[in-house]
C-alpha positions as a Python dict, from the first residue, in 0.01 Angstrom:
ca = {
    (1, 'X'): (0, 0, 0),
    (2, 'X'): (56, -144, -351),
    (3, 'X'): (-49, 157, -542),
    (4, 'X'): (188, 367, -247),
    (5, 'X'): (470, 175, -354),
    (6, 'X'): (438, 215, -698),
    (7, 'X'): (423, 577, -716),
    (8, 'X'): (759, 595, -531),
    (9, 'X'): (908, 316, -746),
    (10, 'X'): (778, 593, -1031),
    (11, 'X'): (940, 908, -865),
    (12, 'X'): (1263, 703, -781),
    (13, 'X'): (1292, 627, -1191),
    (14, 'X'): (1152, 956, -1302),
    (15, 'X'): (1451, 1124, -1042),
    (16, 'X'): (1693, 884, -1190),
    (17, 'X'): (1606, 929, -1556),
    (18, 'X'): (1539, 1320, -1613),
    (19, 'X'): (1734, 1472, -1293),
    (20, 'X'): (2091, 1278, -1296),
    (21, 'X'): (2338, 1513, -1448),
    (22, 'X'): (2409, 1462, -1842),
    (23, 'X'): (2699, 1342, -1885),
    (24, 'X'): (2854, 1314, -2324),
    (25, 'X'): (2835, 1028, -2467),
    (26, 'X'): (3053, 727, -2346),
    (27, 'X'): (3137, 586, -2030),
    (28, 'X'): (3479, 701, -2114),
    (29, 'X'): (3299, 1075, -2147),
    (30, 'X'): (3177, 1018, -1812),
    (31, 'X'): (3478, 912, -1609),
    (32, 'X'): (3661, 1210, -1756),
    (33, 'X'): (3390, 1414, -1641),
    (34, 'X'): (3345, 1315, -1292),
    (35, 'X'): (3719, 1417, -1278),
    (36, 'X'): (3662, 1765, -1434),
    (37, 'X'): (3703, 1832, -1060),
    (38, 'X'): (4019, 1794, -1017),
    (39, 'X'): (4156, 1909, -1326),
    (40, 'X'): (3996, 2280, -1254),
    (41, 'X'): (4174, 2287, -914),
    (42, 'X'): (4515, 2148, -1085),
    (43, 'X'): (4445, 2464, -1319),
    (44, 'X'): (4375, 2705, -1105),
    (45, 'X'): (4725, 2640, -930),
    (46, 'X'): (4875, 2644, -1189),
    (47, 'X'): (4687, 3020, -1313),
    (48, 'X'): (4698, 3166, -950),
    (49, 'X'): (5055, 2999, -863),
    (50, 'X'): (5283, 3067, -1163),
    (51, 'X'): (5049, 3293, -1411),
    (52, 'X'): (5034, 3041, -1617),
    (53, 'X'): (4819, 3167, -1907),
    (54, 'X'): (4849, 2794, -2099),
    (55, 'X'): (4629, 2688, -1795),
    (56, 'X'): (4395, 2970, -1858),
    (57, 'X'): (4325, 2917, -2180),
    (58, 'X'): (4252, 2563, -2076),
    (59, 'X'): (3991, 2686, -1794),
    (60, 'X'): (3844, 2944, -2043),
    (61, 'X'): (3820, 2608, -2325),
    (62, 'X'): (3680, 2410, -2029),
    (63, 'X'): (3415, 2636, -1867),
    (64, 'X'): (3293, 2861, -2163),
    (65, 'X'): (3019, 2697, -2281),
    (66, 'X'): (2836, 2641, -1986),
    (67, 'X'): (2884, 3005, -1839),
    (68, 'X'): (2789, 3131, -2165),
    (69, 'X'): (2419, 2934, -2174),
    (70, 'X'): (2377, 3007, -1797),
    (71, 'X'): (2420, 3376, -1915),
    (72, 'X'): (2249, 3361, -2229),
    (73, 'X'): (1939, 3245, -1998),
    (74, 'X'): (1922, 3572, -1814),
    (75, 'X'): (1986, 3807, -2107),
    (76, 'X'): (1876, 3610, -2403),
    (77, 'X'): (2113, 3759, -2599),
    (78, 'X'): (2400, 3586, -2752),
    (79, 'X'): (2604, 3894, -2796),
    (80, 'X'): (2559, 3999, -2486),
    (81, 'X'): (2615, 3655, -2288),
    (82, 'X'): (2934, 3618, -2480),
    (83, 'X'): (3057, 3978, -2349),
    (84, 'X'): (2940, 3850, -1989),
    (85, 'X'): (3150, 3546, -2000),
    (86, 'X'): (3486, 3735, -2136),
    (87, 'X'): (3415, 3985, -1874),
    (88, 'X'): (3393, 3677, -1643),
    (89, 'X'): (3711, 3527, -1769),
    (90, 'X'): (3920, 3880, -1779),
    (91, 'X'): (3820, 3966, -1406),
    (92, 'X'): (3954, 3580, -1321),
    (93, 'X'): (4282, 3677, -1465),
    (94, 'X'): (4290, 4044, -1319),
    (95, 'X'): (4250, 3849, -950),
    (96, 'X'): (4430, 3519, -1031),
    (97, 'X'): (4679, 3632, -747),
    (98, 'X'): (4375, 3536, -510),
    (99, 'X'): (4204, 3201, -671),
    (100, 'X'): (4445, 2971, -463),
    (101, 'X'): (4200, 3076, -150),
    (102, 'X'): (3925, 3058, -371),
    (103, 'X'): (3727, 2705, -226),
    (104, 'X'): (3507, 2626, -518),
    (105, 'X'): (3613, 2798, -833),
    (106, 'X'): (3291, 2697, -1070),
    (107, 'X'): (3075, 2808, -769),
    (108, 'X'): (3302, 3162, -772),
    (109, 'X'): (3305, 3145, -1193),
    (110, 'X'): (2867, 3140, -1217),
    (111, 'X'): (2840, 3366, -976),
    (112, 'X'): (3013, 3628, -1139),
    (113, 'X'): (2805, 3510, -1475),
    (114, 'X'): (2520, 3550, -1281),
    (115, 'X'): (2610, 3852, -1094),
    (116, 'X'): (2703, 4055, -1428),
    (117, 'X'): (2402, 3895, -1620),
    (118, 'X'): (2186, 4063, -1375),
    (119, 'X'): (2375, 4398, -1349),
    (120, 'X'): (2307, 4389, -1783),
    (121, 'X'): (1957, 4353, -1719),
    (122, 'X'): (1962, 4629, -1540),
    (123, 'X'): (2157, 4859, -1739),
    (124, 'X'): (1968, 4739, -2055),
    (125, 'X'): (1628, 4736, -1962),
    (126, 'X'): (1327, 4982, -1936),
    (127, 'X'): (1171, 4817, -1606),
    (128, 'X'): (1447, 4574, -1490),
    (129, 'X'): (1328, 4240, -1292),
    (130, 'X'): (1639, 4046, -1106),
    (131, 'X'): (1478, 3857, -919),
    (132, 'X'): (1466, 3472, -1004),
    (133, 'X'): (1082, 3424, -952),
    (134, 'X'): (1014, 3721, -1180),
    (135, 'X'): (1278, 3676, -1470),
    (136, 'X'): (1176, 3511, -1741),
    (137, 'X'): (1442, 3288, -1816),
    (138, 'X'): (1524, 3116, -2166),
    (139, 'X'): (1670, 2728, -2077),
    (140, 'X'): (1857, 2554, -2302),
    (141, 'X'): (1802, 2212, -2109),
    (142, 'X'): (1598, 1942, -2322),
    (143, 'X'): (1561, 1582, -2310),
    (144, 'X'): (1607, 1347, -2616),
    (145, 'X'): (1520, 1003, -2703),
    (146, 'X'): (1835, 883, -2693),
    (147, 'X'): (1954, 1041, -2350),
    (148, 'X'): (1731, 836, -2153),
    (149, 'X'): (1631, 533, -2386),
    (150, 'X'): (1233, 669, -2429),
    (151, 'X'): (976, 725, -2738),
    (152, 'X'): (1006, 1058, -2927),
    (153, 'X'): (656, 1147, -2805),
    (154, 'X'): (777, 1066, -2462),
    (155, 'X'): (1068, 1328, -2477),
    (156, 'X'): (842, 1548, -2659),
    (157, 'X'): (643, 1554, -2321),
    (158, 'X'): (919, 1612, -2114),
    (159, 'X'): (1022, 1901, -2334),
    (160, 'X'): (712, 2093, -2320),
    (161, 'X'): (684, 2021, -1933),
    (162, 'X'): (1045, 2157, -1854),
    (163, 'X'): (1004, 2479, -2087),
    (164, 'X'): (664, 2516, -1865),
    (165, 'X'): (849, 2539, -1506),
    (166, 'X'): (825, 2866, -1321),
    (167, 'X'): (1162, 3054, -1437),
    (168, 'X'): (1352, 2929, -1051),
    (169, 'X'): (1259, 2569, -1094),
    (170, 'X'): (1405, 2561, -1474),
    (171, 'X'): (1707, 2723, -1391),
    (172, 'X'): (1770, 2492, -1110),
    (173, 'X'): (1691, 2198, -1332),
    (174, 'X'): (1958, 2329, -1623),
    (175, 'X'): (2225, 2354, -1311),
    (176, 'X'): (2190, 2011, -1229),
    (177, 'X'): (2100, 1792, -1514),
    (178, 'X'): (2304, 1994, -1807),
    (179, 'X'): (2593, 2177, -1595),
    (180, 'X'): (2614, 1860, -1350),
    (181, 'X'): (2654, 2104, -1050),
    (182, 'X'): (2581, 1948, -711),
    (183, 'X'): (2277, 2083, -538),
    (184, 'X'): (2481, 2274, -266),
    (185, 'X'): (2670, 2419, -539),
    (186, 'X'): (2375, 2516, -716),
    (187, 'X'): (2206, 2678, -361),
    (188, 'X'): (2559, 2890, -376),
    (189, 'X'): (2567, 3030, -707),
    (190, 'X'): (2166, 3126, -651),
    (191, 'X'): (2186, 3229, -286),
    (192, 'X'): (1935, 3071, -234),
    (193, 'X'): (1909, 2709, 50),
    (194, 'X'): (1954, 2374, -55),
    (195, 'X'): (1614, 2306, 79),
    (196, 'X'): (1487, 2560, -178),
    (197, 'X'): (1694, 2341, -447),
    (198, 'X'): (1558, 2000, -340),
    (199, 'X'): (1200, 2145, -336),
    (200, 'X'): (1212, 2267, -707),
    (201, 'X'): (1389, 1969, -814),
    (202, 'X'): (1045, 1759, -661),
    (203, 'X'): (869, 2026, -833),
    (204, 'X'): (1029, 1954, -1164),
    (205, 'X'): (1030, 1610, -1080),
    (206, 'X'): (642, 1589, -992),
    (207, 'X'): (544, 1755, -1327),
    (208, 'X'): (713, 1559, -1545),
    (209, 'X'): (599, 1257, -1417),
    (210, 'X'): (248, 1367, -1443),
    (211, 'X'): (348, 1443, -1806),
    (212, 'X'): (435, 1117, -1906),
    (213, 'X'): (247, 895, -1689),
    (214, 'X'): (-30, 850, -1947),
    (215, 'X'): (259, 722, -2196),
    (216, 'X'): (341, 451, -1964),
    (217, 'X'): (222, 118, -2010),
    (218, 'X'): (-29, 17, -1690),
    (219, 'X'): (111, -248, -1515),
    (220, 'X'): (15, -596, -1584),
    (221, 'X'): (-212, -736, -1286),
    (222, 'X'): (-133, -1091, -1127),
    (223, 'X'): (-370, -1359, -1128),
    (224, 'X'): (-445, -1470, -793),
}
């Protein structure tokens, strides 16, 4: 029972640690960002509602950055990713008559990134492969010591391990932890079920813990 309870106390902190969304810096960094929410909606009134194109230089500011790595992970090609994600931001203007009955406009936002990634592949390459599974996907997500309070070797292991998930699972794992999308969200953009999400996220949450379990110190046994 003891040895039960311990390896879910260990799963509980390894979800906690290396799965919880990234969030900059401060507290400060992080209040802002759990309201990133509602400033995108306020903008996309404002961009659908009255043209504004202040507000849509604000979205493009916000958003960029993340659409371009989730890009850049299909094509691995900065050029390229950074064509993507103007073409992204162009055909958001070209419809902006129709985002105020647009629900979730990050969902709508990577899934065009995603959707014209994969139509480059295609276009570019000899043998094209689209499907997740297959792709071989390059993920900018890595841990640091200082993220999560651990030794360098520590993070070192949890490095390697995420760079060593199948291409699905990483992908998954970069949504979550360094986009901070919500795991219905991420099911969305993927087309894929939540189910599917949760189970990768164990995945990735199973092999980094067997990573780093030899770098944790064994528990200290009570005399009776």
């Amino acid at each position: 029972m003891r040895s039960s309870l311990s390896s879910s106390v260990f799963m509980t902190f390894i979800y906690y640690l290396v799965l919880r969304p990234r969030y900059p810096g401060s507290t400060r960094d992080a209040i802002a960002y759990m309201k990133e929410k509602d400033i995108i909606a306020q903008l996309q009134r404002q961009i659908g509602l009255c043209e504004d194109m202040k507000a849509y230089r604000q979205l493009y500011d916000l958003l960029y950055e993340r659409l371009f790595w989730f890009s850049f992970s299909f094509v691995k090609s900065k050029e390229a990713a950074e064509e993507i994600v103007s073409d992204v931001f162009i055909k958001t203007w070209n419809i902006r008559d129709k985002l105020p009955a647009i629900d979730n406009l990050v969902v709508f936002l990577y899934t065009i990134a995603k959707n014209f990634s994969l139509n480059y592949i295609t276009r570019h390459y000899k043998h094209p492969q689209v499907s997740l599974d297959e792709l071989q996907l390059d993920i900018v997500s890595s841990v640091t010591p200082e993220d999560l309070y651990i030794s360098s070797e520590m993070a070192a292991r949890i490095n390697d391990t995420i760079r060593r998930l199948p291409s699905q699972c990483k992908l998954i794992f970069q949504l979550v932890r360094e986009d901070g999308l919500k795991q219905k969200e991420v099911a969305a953009i993927l087309h894929i079920s939540e189910l599917t999400v949760r189970n990768q996220l164990t995945i990735a949450a199973k092999k980094i813990a067997q990573a780093i379990r030899p770098q944790l110190p064994a528990p200290v046994k009570r005399e009776a």
